[in-house]
N, C-alpha and C positions, 0 to 999 in steps of 0.2 A: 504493500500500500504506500509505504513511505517513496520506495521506490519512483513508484509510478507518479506518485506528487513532483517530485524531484525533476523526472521526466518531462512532465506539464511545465514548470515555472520555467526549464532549460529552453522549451520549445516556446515560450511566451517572450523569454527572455532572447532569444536572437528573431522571434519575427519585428517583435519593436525594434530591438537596433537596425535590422536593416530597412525598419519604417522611415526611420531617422537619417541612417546613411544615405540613402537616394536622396532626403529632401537636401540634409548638408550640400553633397556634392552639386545639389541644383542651384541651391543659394549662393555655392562656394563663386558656379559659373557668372550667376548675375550681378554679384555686387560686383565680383574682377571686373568685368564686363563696364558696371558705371564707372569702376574708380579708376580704369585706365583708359575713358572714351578718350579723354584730351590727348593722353601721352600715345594711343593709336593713332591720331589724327596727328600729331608730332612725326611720330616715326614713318608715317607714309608721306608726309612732307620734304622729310632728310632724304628719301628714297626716289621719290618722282620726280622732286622740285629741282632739289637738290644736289644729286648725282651722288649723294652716300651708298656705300658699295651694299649688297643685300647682307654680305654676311657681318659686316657693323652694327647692321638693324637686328640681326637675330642676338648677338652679342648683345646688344642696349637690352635687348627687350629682356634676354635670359635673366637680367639683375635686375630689370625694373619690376618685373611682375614678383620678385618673395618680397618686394620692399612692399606689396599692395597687401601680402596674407593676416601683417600685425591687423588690418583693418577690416579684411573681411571676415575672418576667421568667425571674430564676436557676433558678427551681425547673420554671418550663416547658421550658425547654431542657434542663436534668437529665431530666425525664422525656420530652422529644420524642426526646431521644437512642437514648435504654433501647431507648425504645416502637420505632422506627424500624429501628435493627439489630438488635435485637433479633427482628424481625417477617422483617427480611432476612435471618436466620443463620437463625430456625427455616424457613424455608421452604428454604432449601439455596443461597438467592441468591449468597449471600457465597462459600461453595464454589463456583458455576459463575463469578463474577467471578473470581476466584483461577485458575480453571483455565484463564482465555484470559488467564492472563501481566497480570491488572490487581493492582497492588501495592496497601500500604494506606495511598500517598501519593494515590493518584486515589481510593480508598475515603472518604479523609477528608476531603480536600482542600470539597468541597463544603459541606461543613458548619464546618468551622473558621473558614472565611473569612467568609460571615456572622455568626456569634456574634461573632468579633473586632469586625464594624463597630459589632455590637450594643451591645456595653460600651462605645467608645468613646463613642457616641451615650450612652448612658449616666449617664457620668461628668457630659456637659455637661446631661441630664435632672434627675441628681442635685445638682448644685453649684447652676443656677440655676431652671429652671424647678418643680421639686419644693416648695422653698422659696416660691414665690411661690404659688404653691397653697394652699399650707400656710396664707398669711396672706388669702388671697381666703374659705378654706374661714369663717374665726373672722371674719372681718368680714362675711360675708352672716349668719350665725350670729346674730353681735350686731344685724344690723337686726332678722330676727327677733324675737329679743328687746325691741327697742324699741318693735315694732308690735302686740307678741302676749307680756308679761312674764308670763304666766302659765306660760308654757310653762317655764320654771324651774322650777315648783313643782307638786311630786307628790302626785300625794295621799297621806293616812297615813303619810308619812315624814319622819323628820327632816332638815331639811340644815341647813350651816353654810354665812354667810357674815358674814365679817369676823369680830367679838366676839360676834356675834347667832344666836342654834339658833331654827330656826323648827318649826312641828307645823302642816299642814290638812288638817284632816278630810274637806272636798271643795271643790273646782275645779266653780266655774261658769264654762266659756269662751262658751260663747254669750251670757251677759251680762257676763262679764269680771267676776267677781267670785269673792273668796274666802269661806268661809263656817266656823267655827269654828277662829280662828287662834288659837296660842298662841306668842309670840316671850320668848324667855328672853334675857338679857345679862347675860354672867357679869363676877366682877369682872376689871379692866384697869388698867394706870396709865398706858393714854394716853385721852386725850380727843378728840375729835371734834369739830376746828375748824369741817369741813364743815358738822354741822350745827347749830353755834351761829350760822355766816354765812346759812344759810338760813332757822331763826326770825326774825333780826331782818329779813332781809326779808319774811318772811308779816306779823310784825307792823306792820310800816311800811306793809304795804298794806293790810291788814286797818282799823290805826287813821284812813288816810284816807277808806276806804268807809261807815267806821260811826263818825259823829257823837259818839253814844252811848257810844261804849266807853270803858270808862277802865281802867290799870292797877289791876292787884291794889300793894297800897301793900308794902311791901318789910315791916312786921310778921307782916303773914297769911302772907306766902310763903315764912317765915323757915325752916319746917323742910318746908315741902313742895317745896320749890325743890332740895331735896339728896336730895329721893325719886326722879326720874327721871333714868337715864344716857343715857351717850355717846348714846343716840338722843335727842336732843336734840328736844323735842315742842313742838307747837301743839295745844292740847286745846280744845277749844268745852265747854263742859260745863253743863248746867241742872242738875245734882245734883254736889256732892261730901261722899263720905261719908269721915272719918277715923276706924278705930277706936282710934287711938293719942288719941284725944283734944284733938289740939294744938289746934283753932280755939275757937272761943267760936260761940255760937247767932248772933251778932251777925253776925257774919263769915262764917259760914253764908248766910245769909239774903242777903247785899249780894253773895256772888259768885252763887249762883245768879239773883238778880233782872236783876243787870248783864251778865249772858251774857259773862264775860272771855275774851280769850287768854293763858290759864297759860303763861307760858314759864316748862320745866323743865328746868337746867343740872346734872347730876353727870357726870364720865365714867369716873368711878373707884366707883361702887356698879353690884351686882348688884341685877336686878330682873325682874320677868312683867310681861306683858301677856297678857290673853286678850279675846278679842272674838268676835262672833256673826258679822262679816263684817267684809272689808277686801276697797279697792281698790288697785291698786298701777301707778304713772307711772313709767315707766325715762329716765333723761336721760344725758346722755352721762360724766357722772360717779359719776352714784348712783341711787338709787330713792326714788321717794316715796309711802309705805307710808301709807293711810288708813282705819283702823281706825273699827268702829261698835258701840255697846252692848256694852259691857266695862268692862273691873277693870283697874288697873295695881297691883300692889304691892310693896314689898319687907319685910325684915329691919326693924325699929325694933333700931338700935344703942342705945339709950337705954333700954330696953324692951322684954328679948331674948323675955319672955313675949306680946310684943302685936306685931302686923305693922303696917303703916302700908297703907292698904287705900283706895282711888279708885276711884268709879266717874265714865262720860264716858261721852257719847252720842257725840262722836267725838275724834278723836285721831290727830292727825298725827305723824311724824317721819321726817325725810332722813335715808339710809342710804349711805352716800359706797362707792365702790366706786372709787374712783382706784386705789389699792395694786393692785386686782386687774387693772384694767387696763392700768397701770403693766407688772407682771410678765408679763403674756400678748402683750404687744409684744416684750420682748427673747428671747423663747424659742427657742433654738438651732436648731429645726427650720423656724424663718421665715426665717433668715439666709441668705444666700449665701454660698458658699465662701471670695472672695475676703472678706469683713467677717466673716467666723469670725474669720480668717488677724489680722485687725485687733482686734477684739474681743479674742483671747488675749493680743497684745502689747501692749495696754491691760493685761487685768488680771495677766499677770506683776509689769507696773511696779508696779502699785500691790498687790500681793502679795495679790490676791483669789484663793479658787477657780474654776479655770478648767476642771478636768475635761469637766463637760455638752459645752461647745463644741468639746476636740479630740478626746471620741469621737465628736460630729455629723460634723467633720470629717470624719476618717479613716471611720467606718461608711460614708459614701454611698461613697468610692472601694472600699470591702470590696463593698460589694453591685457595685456599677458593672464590676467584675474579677472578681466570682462562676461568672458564666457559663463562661470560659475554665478556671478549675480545674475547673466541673464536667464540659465537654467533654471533657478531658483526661483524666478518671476516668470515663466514663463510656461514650467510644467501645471502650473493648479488652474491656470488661465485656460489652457489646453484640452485638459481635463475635464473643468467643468463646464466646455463648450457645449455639448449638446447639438441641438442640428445646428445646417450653416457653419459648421465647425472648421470646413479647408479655409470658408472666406472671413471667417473671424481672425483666425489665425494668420493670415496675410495681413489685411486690414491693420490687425496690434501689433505687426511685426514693424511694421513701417512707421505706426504712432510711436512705438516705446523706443525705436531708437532715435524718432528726432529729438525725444523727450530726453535722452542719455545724452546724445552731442549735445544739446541744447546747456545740460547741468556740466558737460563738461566745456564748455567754453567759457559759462559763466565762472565753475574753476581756475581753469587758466588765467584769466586776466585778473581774478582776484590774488592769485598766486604771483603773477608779475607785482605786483604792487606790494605785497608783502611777502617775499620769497622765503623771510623766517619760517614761516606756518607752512609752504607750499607742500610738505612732503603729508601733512594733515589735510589742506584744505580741497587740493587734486583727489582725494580719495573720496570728498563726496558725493560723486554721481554712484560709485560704485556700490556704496555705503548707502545708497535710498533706495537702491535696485534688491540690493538683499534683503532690506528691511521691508519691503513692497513683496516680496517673496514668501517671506516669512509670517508676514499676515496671512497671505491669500492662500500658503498651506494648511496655516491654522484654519484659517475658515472652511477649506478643502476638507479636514478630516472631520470639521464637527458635524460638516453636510453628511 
């Protein structure tokens, strides 16, 4: 007899689970599905637009998609649940379970127990291998980048990088060429050692190739020298026009015969560039932007009625991007758990803002521990669906987790503001989901 009981609860006990498994795996599909429409519509862009090679995109994709699992994981099991007793209480399942003496410790039991290994695995998804993703995702990125720099640049829109707003009218990728650039550099009071060190080497290489060349003498350059900023430039030029009038015809005449390299050093004046086309070199520090048949101008401070106005058949300058990739290495979501932990009692000592890192922290264990409060809110909901029980089940699946984002965003930024409390305060979305749980079992068993 015992046997045969034993029998029953085994065979109850794996039809539920794989009530459950089929809805997971359907949920698992649809949230991926929403949480990666953009980053699909990204990577088909890189790939059509773009001229990104197919096998970059399966690469991007391979790391973007477990960076998506911390998020969907919670929210499939939220709705496998629903869906699952839900689909068991409308059909009457759960009354004929109930009526041969099965309680709703063998009801639940099946399901509890998975989701439990599930967050634990979790925790150790979220701490370390999430994180390493995160940094796989931006370094295949940047080869990208290094192999194909256009792909940064959109057409007819502005972007900023560093001190520099760029404008192009259109992207030629099958010849790798830009065509109607416009780079504005607004004013700054730091300068651009980057690429004061990379003119004197164009020039050092330049002046040993060409016999011929000789420096512009330091009178002619005297105010054109304070016309080009922090891009710090190599211009070849057969023509230079000044409407400010500062050259003499003389001087005229001996820089266009001589075909000079202009080095021009400001890194504190605003200034344009426009050009008919440019090429552009990404190196592991910066960019090397090569503009062709254009104007460079600025403001004549001397001369507020008259601009100081260049033209170049071409025009170089280095575009240092250290800072940027300086800041995209320490980024909270590339770290591991245990070098959070370190990171913060660093920046306690030395009295920096530390917030970003201990809500990275504490978020992955919020998500990692999501599932168990939604289980728990989720099973007596299920249960005591009765008919209409798949679309109930849907329906709550969808309210209770705006309802969760919702308490967790209200978290978060309470957590910004006082980051003392955050490893307390983030925990309460989680901490109302159990306690909402934990009523509605109570109420479950006294029904």
């Amino acid at each position: 007899m015992i046997k045969n009981i034993r029998a029953n609860i085994k065979i109850i006990h794996i039809y539920i689970l794989k009530e459950f498994i089929a809805s997971f795996f359907f949920g698992i599909a649809v949230f991926s599905l929403l949480l990666l429409l953009d980053r699909i519509f990204d990577l088909a862009s890189l790939f059509l637009s773009k001229g990104v090679s197919l096998f970059s995109i399966i690469k991007l994709f391979a790391f973007i998609y477990p960076n998506i699992l911390p998020f969907a994981i919670p929210m499939s099991i939220l709705f496998a649940v629903l869906l699952a007793y839900g689909r068991l209480s409308e059909d009457n399942e759960i009354t004929a379970m109930k009526a041969n003496s099965m309680d709703y410790k063998t009801l639940t039991l099946p399901v509890i127990i998975p989701v439990c290994i599930i967050s634990f695995l979790l925790i150790f998804f979220n701490s370390f291998i999430s994180p390493f993703m995160q940094s796989r995702v931006k370094n295949i990125f940047q080869e990208i980048i290094t192999q194909r720099p256009f792909v940064t640049f959109p057409e007819k829109t502005i972007i900023r990088l560093n001190d520099h707003t760029f404008y192009i009218n259109k992207v030629d990728r099958k010849n790798n060429i830009l065509e109607g650039v416009s780079i504005y550099k607004f004013n700054t009071e730091n300068k651009d050692e980057e690429n004061e060190k990379f003119v004197k080497q164009e020039a050092e290489t330049n002046s040993k190739n060409n016999e011929n060349t000789e420096q512009i003498k330091e009178e002619s350059e005297s105010k054109t020298s304070a016309a080009l900023s922090a891009g710090v430039a190599v211009n070849d030029t057969e023509s230079i026009k000044e409407e400010a009038g500062s050259k003499t015809q003389n001087e005229k005449a001996q820089a266009k015969e001589s075909k000079k390299n202009l080095t021009l050093n400001n890194g504190d004046i605003s200034w344009r560039i426009s050009a008919s086309s440019a090429t552009v070199q990404v190196y592991t520090t910066g960019a090397l932007i090569t503009l062709y048949a254009g104007f460079w101008q600025k403001a004549n401070s001397e001369d507020l009625h008259n601009m100081i106005h260049m033209t170049f058949n071409s025009y170089k300058f280095f575009m240092s991007l250290t800072d940027q990739i300086e800041q995209a290495v320490i980024t909270p979501q590339e770290i591991n758990s245990f070098k959070l932990l370190e990171k913060i009692k660093e920046l306690k000592k030395e009295k920096e803002p530390y917030s970003p890192y201990v809500i990275e922290f504490w978020v992955r264990l919020l998500f990692a521990t999501a599932p168990i409060a939604f289980v728990l809110t989720a099973m007596p909901i299920g249960i005591m669906a009765g008919k209409g029980g798949k679309a109930i089940g849907f329906g709550l699946s969808i309210g209770l987790i705006v309802v969760y984002y919702m308490l967790l965003v209200i978290a978060m930024n309470s957590s910004e503001k006082n980051y003392n409390y955050a490893g307390i305060i983030l925990w309460f979305p989680n901490v109302f989901m159990t306690l909402c749980g934990i009523f509605l079992f109570t109420k479950m068993i006294k029904k």
